[in-house]
N, C-alpha and C positions, 0 to 999 in steps of 0.2 A: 359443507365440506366438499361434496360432489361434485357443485358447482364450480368449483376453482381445481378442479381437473380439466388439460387439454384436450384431453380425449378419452370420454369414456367407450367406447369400442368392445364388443360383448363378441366378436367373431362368428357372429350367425351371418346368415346374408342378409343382404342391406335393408332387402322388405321384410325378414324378419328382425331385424335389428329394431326397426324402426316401429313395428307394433307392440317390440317387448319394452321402449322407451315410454312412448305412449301410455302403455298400460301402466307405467310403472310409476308416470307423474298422478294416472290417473288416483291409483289407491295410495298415493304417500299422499297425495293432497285430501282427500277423503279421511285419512287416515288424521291427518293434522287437525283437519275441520272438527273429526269426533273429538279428539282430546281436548282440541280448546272449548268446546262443548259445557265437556266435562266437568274441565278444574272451573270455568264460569258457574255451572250448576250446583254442583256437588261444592264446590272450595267457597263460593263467594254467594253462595245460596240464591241466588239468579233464577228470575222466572223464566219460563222455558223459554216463552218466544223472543224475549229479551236475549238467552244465553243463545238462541238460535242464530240471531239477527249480528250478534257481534261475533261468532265464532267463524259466520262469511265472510264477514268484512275481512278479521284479519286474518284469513287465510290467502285471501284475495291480496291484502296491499302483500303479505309475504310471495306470492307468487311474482306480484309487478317487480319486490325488491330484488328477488333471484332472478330474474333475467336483467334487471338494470346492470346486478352486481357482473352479472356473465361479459357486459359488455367490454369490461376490464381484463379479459383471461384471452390469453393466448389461444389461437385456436379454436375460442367458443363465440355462439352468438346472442344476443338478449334475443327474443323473438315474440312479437304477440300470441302468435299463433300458438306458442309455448303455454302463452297465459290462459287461452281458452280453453288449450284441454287441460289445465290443472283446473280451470273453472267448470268442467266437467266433474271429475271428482271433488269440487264442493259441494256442490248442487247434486251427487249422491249423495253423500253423506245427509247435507240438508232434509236432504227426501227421507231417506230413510229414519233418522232421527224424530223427523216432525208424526212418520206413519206409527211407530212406536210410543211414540205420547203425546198419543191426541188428546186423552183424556186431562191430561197435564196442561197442556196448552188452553182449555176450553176454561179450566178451572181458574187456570192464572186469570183470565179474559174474566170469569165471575168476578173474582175476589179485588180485581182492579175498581171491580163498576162500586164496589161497597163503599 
């Protein structure tokens, strides 16, 4: 929905406009990454590194898609550089998820070798 606005414009000044964008791709994309984590693990009982490994990806193709999509709106731009910092807040999440259960990940890696 955000994306097909012309202008989201938050009325701070411009450099801070632009770190409060920033940040805001950063932890919605983080934010994304955990969920799809999630209903992967928890919904479809997914072993971790497995639910890890595709919760990047499609956070990842959904970031390429929101800037391809942007390309079409008035006013906006698709940008890579859009993409790498939502690929920052993957690659939180990522990290933090993988430091929280290691123990999980080491076991799935056991119970695959059996």
């Amino acid at each position: 929905y955000l994306s097909s606005i012309p202008s989201l414009e938050s009325g701070l000044e411009e450099s801070a406009d632009w770190v409060l964008r920033k940040a805001a791709h950063v932890f919605v994309y983080a934010v994304l990454t955990w969920l799809v984590f999630r209903a992967l693990r928890r919904g479809h009982s997914m072993q971790t590194k497995t639910a890890l490994r595709w919760a990047g990806i499609f956070a990842l193709l959904y970031a390429f898609s929101d800037e391809f999509h942007q390309h079409f709106i008035p006013g906006r731009h698709g940008r890579l550089r859009d993409v790498a910092v939502d690929v920052v807040g993957i690659l939180v999440a990522l990290t933090l998820l993988r430091t929280q259960q290691p123990s999980q990940i080491s076991s799935d890696s056991s119970s695959q070798a059996r």
